[in-house]
VONU-515752 format. One record per residue (C-alpha): residue number from 1; residue in three letters; x, y, z. Coordinates in Angstrom, 1 decimal, always signed. Layout:
<recs>
<NUM 'ala' <X Y Z>>,
...
</recs>
This chain:
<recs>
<1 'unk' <-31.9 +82.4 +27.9>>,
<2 'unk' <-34.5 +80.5 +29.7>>,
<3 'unk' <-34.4 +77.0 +31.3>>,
<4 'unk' <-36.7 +75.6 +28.3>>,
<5 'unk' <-34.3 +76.9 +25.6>>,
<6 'unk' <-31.4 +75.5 +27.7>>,
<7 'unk' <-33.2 +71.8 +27.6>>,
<8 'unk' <-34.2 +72.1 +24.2>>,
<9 'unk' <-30.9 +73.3 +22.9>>,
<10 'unk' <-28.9 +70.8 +25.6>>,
<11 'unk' <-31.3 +67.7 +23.6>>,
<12 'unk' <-30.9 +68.8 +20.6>>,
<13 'unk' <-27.3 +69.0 +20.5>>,
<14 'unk' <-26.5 +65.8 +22.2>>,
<15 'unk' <-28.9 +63.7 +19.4>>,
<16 'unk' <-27.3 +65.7 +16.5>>,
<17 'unk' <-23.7 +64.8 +18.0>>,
<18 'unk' <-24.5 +61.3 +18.7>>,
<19 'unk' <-26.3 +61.0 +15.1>>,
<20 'unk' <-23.2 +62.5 +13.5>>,
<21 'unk' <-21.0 +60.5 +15.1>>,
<22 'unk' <-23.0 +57.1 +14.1>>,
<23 'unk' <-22.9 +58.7 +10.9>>,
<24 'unk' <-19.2 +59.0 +10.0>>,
<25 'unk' <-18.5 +55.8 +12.5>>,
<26 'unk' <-20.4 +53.9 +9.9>>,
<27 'unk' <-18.6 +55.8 +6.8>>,
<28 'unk' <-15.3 +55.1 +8.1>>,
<29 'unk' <-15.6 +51.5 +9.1>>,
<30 'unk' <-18.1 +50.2 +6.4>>,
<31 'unk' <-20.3 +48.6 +9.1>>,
<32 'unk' <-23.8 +50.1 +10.2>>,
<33 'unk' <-23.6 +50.3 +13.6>>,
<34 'unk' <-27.5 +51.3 +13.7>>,
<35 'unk' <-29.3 +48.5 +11.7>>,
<36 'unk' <-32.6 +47.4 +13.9>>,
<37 'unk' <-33.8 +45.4 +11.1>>,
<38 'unk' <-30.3 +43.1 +10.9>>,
<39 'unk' <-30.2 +43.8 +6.9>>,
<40 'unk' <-27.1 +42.7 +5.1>>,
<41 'unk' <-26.0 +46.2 +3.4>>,
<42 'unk' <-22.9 +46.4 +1.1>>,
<43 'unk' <-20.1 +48.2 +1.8>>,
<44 'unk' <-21.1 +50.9 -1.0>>,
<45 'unk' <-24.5 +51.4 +0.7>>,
<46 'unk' <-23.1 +51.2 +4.4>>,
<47 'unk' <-20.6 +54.4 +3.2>>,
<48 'unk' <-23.7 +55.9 +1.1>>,
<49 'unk' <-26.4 +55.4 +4.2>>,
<50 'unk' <-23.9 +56.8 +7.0>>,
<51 'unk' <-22.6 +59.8 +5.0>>,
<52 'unk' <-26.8 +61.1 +4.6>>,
<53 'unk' <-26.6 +59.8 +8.3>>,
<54 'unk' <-23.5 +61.9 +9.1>>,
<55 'unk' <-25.4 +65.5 +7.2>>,
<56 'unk' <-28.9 +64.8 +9.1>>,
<57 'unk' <-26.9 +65.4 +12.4>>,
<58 'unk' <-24.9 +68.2 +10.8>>,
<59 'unk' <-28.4 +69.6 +9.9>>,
<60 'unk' <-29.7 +68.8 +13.1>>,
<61 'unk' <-27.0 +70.4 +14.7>>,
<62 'unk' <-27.0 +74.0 +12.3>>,
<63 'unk' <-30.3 +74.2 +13.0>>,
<64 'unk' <-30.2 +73.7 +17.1>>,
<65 'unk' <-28.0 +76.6 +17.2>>,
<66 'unk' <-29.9 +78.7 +14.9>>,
<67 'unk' <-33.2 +77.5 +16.7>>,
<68 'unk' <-31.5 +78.2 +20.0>>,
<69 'unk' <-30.3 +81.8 +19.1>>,
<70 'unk' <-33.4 +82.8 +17.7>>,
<71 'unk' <-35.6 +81.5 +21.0>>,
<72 'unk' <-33.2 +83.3 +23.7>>,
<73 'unk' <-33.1 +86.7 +21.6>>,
<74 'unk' <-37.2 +86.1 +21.3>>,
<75 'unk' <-37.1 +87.0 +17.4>>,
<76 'unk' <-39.5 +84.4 +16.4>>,
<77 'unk' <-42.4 +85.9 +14.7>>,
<78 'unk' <-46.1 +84.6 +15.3>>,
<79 'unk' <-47.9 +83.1 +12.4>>,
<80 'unk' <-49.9 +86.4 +11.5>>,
<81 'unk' <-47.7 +89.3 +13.5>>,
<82 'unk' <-44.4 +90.5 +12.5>>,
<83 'unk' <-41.9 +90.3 +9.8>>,
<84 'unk' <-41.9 +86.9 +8.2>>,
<85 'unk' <-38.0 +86.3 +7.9>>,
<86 'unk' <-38.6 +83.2 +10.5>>,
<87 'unk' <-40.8 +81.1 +8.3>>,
<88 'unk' <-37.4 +80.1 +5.9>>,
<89 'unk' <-35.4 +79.7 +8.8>>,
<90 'unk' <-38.1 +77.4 +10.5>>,
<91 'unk' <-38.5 +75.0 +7.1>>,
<92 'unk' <-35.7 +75.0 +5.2>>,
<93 'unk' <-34.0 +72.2 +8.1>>,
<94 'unk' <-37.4 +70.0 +7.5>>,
<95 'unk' <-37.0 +70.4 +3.5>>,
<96 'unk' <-33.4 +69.1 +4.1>>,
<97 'unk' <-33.9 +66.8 +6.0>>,
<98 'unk' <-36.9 +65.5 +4.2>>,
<99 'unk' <-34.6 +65.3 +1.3>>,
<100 'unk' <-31.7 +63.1 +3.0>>,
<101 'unk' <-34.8 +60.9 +4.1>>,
<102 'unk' <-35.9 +60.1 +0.5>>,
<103 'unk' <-32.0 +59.2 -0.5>>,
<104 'unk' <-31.8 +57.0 +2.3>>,
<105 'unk' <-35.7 +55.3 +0.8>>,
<106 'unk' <-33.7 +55.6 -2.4>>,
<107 'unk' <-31.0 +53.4 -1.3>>,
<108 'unk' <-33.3 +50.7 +0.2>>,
<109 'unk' <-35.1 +50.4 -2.7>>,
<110 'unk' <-32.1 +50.0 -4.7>>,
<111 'unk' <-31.0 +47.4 -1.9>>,
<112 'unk' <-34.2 +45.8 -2.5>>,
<113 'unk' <-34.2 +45.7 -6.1>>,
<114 'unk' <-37.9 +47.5 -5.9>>,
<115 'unk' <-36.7 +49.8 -8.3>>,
<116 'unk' <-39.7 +51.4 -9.8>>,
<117 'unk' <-38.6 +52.8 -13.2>>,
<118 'unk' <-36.9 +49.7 -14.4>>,
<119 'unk' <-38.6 +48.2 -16.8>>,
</recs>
């Protein structure tokens, strides 16, 4: 393993950690602990936004290790040579994280009442 995987892997892991963490902080005491904008969430939401907080760092985390493994072994295909098992393992973190993103825009525009198929 080189000293770039090391960093990247050494990053990585410590957001993911300290995202989880903030994550299941915030579902076990019902208070958002990060809220930049100061909004005034229920406890329901508070539970509902640090849970999808609490899986983006377990994603985040699954995918450091699988991104670090693959990097040191150098079995990372390029975009027109070799096998193309890598192109799943490279998007389907971004598709689930992309995902927990649009519940947590869910859940503000519920907070919002900007509901958009309520008639």
């Amino acid at each position: 393993m080189d000293a770039l995987t090391a960093c990247i892997a050494l990053f990585l892991a410590f957001f993911a950690g300290c995202w989880t963490t903030l994550g299941v902080m915030s579902v076990v005491t019902e208070r958002l602990y990060f809220n930049p904008r100061r909004i005034q969430w229920s406890s329901r939401e508070v539970r509902m936004l640090g849970l999808t907080m609490a899986v983006q760092g377990l994603i985040l985390g699954l995918w450091t290790v699988v991104l670090t493994l693959t990097l040191s072994f150098r079995t990372l295909p390029w975009f027109w040579l070799g096998p193309s098992w890598g192109i799943p393992q490279l998007w389907l973190p971004f598709i689930a994280l992309s995902l927990t993103l649009a519940f947590t825009a869910w859940i503000q525009l519920r907070h919002f009442h900007r509901w958009p198929f309520r008639a």
